[in-house]
VOGU-3710 file (C-alpha; in Angstrom, 3 decimals, decimal comma):
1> xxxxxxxxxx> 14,338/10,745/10,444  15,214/7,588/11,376  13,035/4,445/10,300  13,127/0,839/10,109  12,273/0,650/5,858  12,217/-2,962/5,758  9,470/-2,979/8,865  7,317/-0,016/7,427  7,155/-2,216/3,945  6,089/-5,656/5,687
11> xxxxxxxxxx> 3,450/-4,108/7,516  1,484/-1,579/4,865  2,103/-4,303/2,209  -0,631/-6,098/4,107  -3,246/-3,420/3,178  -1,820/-3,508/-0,568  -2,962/-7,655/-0,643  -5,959/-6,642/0,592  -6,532/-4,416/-2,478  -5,557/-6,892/-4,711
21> xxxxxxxxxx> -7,529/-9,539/-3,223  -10,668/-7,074/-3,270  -10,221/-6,264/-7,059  -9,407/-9,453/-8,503  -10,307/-12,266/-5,927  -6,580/-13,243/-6,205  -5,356/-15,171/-2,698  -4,521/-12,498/0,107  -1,086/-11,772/1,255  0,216/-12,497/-2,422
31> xxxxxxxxxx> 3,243/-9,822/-1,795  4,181/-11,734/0,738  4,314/-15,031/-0,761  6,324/-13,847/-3,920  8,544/-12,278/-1,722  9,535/-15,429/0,683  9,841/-17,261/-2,914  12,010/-14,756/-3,876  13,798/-14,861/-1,274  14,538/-18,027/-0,732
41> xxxxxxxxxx> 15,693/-17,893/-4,993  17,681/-15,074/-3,744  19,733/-16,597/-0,629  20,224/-19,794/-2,983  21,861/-17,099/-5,478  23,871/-15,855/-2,766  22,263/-12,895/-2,247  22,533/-11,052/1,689  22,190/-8,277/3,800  20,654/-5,316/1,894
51> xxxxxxxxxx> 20,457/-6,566/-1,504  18,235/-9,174/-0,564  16,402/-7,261/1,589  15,462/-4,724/-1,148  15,105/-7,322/-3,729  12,333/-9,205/-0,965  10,756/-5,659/-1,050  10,464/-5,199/-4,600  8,998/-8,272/-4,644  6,389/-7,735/-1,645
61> xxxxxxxxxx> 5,420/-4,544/-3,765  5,471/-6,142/-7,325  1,870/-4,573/-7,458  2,174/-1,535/-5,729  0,435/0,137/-9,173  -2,696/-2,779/-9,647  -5,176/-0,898/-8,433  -4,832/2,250/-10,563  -3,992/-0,250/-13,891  -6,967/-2,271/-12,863
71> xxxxxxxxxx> -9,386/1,206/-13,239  -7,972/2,461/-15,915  -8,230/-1,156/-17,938  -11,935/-1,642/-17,287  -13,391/2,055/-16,442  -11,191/3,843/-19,512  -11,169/7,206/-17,060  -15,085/6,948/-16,022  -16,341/5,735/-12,011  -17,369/1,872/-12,055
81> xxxxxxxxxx> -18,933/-0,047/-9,591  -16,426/-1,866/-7,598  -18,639/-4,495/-7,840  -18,506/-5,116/-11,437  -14,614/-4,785/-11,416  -14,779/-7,926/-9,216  -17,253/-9,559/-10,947  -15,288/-9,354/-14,234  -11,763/-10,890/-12,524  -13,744/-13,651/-10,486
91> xxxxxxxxxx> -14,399/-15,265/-13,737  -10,448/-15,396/-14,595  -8,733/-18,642/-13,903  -5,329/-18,200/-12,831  -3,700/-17,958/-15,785  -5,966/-16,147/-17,501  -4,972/-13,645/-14,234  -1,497/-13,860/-15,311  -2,415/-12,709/-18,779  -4,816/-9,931/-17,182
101> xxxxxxxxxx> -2,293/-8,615/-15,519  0,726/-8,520/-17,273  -0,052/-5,351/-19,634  3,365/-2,969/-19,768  1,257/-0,213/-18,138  0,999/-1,753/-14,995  4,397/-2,840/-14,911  5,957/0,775/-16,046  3,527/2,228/-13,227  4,602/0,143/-10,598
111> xxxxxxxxxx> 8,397/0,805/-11,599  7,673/5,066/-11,437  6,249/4,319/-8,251  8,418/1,937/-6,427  11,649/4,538/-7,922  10,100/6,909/-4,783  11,010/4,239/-2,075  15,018/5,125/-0,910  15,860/1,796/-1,411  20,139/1,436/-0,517
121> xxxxxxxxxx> 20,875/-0,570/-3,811  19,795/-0,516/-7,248  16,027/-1,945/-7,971  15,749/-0,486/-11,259  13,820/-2,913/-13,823  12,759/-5,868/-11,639  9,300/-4,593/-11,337  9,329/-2,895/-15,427  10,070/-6,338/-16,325  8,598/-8,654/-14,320
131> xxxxxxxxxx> 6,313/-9,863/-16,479  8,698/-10,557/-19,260  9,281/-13,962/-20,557  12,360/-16,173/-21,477  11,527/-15,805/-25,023  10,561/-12,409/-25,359  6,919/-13,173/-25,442  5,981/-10,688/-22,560  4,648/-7,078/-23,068  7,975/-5,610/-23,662
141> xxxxxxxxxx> 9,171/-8,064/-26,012  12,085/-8,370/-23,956  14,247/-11,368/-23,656  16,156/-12,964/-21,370  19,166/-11,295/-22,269  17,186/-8,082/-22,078  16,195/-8,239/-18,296  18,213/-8,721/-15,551  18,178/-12,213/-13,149  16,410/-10,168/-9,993
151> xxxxxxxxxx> 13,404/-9,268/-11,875  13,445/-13,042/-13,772  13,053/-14,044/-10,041  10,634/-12,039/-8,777  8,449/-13,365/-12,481  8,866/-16,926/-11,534  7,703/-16,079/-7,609  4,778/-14,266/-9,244  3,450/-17,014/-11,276  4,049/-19,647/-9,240
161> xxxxxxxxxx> 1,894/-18,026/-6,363  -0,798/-16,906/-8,559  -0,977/-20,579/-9,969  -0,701/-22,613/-7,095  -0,732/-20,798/-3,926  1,955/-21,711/-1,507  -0,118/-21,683/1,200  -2,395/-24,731/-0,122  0,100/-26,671/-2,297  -0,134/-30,173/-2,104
171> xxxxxxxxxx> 3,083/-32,724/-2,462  1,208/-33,660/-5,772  0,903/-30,091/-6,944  4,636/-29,154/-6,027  5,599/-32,366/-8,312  3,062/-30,711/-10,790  4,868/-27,480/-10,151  8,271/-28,329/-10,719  7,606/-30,694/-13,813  6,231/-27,420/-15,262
181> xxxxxxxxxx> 8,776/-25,066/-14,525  11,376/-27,439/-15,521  9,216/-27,543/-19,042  9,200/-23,850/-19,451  12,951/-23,191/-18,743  14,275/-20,998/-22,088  10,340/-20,179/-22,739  9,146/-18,403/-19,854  11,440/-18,613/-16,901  15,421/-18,153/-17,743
191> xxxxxxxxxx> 17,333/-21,421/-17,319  19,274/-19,517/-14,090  16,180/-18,759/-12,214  14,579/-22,378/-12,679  18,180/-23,723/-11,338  17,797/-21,366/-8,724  13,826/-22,714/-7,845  15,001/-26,383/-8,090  17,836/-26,058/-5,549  15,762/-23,272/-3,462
201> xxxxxxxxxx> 12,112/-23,782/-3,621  11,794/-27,130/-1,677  8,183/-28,915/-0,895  9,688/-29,071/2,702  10,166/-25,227/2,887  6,939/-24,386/1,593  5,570/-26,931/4,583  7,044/-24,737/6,806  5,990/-21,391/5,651  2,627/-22,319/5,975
211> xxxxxxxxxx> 2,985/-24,504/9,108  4,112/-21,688/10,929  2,796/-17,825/10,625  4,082/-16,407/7,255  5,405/-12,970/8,345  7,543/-14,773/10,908  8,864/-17,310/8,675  9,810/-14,318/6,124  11,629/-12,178/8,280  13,670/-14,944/9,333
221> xxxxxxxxxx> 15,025/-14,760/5,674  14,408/-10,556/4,992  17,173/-8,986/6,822  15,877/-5,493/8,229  17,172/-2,016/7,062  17,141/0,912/9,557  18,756/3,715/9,250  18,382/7,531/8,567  16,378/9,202/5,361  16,598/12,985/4,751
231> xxxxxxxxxx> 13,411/14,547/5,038  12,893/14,484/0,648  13,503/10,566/0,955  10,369/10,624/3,868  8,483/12,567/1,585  8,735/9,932/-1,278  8,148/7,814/0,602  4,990/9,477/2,412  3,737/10,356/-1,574  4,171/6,393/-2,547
241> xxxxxxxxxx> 1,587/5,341/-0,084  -0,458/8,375/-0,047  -1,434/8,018/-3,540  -1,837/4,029/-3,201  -4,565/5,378/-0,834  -6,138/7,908/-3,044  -6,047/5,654/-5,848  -7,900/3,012/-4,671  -11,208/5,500/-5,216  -11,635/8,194/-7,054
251> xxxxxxxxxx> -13,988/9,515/-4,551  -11,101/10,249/-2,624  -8,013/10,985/-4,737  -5,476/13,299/-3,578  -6,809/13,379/-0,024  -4,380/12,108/1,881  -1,296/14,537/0,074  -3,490/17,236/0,593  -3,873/17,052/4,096  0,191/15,974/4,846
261> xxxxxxxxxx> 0,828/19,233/2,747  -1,397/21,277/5,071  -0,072/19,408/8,362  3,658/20,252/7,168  2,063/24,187/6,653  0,746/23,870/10,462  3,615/22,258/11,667  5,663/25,411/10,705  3,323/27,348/11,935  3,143/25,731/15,384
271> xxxxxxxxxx> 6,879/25,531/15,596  7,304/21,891/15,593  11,237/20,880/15,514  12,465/19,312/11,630  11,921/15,954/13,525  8,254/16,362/14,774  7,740/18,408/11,483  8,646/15,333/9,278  6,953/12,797/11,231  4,003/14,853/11,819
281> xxxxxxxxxx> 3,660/14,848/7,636  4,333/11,530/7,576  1,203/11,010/10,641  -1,009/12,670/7,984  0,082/11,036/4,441  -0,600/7,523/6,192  -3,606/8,764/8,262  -6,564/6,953/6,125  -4,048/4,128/5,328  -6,744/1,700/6,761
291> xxxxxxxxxx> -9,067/2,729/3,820  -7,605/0,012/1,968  -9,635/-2,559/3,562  -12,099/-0,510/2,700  -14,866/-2,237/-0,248  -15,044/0,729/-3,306  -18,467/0,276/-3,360  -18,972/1,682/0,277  -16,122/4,475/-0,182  -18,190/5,297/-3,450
301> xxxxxxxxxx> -21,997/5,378/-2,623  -23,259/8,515/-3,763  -26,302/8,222/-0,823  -26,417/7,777/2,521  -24,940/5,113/3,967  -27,033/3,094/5,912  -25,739/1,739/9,419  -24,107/-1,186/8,463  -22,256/0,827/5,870  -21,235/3,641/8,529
311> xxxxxxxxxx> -20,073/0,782/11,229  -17,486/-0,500/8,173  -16,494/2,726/6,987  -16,021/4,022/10,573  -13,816/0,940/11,215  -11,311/2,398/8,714  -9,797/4,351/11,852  -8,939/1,472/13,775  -7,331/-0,146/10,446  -4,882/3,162/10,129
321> xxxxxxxxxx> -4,075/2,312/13,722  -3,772/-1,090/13,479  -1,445/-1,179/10,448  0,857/1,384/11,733  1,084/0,070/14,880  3,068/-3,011/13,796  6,073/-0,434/12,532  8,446/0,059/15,286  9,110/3,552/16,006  5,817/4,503/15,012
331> xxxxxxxxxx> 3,951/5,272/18,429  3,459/9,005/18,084  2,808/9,008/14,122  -0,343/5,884/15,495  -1,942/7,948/17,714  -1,682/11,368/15,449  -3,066/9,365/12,659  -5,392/6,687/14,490  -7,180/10,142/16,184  -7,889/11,750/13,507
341> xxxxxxxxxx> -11,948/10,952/13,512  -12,196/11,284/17,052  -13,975/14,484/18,862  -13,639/16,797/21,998  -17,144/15,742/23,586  -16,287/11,974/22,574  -18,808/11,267/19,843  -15,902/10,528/17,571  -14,403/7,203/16,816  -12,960/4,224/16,640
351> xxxxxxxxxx> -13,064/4,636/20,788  -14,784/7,612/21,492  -12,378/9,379/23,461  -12,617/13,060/24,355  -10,555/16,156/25,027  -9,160/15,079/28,309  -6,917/12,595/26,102  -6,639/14,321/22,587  -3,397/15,886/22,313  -3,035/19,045/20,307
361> xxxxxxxxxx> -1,547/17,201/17,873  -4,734/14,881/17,409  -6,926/18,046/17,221  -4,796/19,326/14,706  -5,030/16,373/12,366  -9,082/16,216/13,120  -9,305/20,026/11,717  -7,043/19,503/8,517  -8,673/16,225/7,460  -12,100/17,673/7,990
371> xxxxxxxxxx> -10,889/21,411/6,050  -9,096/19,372/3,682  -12,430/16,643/2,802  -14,175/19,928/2,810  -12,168/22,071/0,275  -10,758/19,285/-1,901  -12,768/18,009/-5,346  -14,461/14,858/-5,640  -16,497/13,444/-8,247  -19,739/14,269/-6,578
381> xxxxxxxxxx> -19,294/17,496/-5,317  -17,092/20,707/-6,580  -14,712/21,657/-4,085  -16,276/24,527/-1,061  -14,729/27,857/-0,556  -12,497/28,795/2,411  -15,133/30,498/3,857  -17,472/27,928/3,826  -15,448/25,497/5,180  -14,432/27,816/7,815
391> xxxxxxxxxx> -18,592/28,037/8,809  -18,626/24,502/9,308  -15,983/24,057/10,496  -16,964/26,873/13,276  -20,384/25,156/13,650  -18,479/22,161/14,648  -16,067/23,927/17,404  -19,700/25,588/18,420  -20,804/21,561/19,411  -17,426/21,141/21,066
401> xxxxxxxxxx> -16,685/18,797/18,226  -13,099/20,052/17,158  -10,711/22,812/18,966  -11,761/26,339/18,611  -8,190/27,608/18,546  -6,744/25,335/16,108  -9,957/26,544/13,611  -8,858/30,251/14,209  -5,325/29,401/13,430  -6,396/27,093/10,430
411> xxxxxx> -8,656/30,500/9,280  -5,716/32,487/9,970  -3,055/30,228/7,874  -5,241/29,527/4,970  -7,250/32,685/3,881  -4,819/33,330/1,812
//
């Protein structure tokens, strides 16, 4: 399959921000920031075409793992408020944050995740160690010597953004800024990176970044990669946000791998060619993408939700669209995925369309994320049989709610 990498990354990393910003109050579009830093360190470095565009990545995705480290740290395996997880960061100052964050667990999960993305040159380390200090103060213990100069980078980009924020740095903070860089050259930044934030980090280029719209600015400097994956190197790369998704609540985990397994069992069954097969799993690992923006504490009532609640989890559908609309190339894998809550007599949503416009393919990924919600384990309910799911399931093709034929076939495919 053929995709544009660099594009996909730019334009889910916005949901991963959006995480971040929900768990810890930290600034939105942080990724984004530490990569354009990064970048610019990177150019000055001399640094092009798909290096730095994989280093930028790396960068974008430095905390592809935060949510799962940030559960773990303060739940210690049992469900917590969302609420309270927030509470707890909102009274961290910034560096306080830094400290917060930089545990060797989230770093070593970030690194096993990022390792599924196909990147074209070698990433290994830069997000392990991107917390590590000059002096070997950080939570490997390793030194400068110990750690390579891309992941030294992406540490300075970090803590500068976290600190500061580039979008709201003032002349007199960037004076502040570099005085205290400068200061911690040997300590906690290697020499080579703060020469390389001196020459490249300029108050007039941070001007411009926020003068003009961010994502612009940065692909100016991010050179794209497209080109062709195999279908393993889509389905790494389908599992790494998949399980960003389930992660984010426990209510949910494993929900969106479950139903791209199923779609690629239907696919098969239907026929589809390798490339509509592929894409098709893809459509369904990235389908409730938009849950992201999601609050926990919403995802994770155990009651009813009351109609405010409903409007904002309903609006996760138009969020999955949204997202993967901005990836070029992405048209039929939108629509698959953006459909997926809509119905045949139009009571669905996010636009209430009805069977006159819903291809097969929407049906099909309506059915398998309703069978799969249905037959999958959460923390409030034990999984339902196949033949239970199959009665409701029935019941709902009896209201001309979901296609009839696809639940036979579904019935027929999985009764075993």
């Amino acid at each position: 399959m053929r995709l544009n990498l660099t594009d996909m990354l730019f334009s889910l990393s916005d949901a991963l921000d959006i995480v971040e910003h929900e768990m810890t109050g930290v600034k939105s579009s942080h990724g984004k920031h530490v990569a354009y830093l990064t970048a610019l360190m990177g150019i000055e470095h001399g640094l092009s075409g798909e290096v730095l565009s994989d280093l930028a990545c790396c960068a974008m995705l430095h905390d592809n793992a935060f949510t799962e480290y940030v559960r773990e740290e303060f739940t210690a395996g049992n469900v917590v408020d969302s609420y309270e997880l927030r509470k707890r960061a909102e009274m961290l100052n910034s560096e306080e944050y830094m400290c917060f964050i930089s545990g060797s667990r989230h770093s070593a999960a970030g690194e096993k995740n990022i390792a599924l993305i196909p990147f074209g040159t070698d990433v290994s380390e830069i997000i392990l160690y991107h917390h590590e200090n000059a002096d070997g103060t950080g939570p490997f213990g390793k030194t400068m010597a110990e750690t390579n100069l891309h992941s030294q980078i992406v540490h300075l980009a970090d803590t500068i953004d976290v600190i500061w924020d580039i979008l709201s740095v003032s002349e007199e903070d960037y004076k502040e800024m570099y005085e205290r860089v400068c200061a911690l050259s040997g300590v906690m930044f290697s020499p080579e990176s703060v020469e390389l934030f001196k020459k490249a980090v300029t108050f007039e280029k941070l001007v411009h970044f926020r003068q003009s719209a961010p994502e612009t600015v940065l692909r100016e400097v991010i050179p794209e990669v497209e080109k062709d994956y195999s279908d393993e190197e889509i389905h790494n790369i389908a599992h790494f946000f998949a399980d960003i998704v389930d992660c984010k609540s426990s209510f949910t985990r494993c929900h969106c791998i479950g139903t791209a397994e199923k779609a690629e069992i239907m696919a098969k069954y239907y026929g589809f060619d390798d490339e509509k097969r592929i894409r098709y799993y893809l459509a369904a690992a990235l389908h409730d993408i938009g849950k992201l923006i999601i609050q926990n504490d919403i995802l994770e009532k155990r009651g009813r939700l009351d109609t405010t609640e409903f409007a904002n989890m309903k609006s996760h559908a138009l969020a999955s669209r949204v997202i993967l609309s901005k990836i070029k190339g992405f048209e039929d894998i939108t629509e698959w995925a953006g459909n997926h809550h809509e119905k045949l007599n139009g009571s669905g949503y996010p636009y209430g369309i009805g069977a006159e416009r819903l291809t097969h393919e929407d049906r099909l990924m309506a059915c398998l994320d309703i069978y799969q919600a249905l037959t999958e384990p959460r923390p409030y309910k034990t999984p339902i049989s196949h033949k239970k799911a199959m009665a409701i399931m029935y019941d709902m093709a009896d209201k001309n709610e979901i296609d009839r034929t696809i639940v036979d076939d579904i019935n027929k495919v999985f009764s075993q």
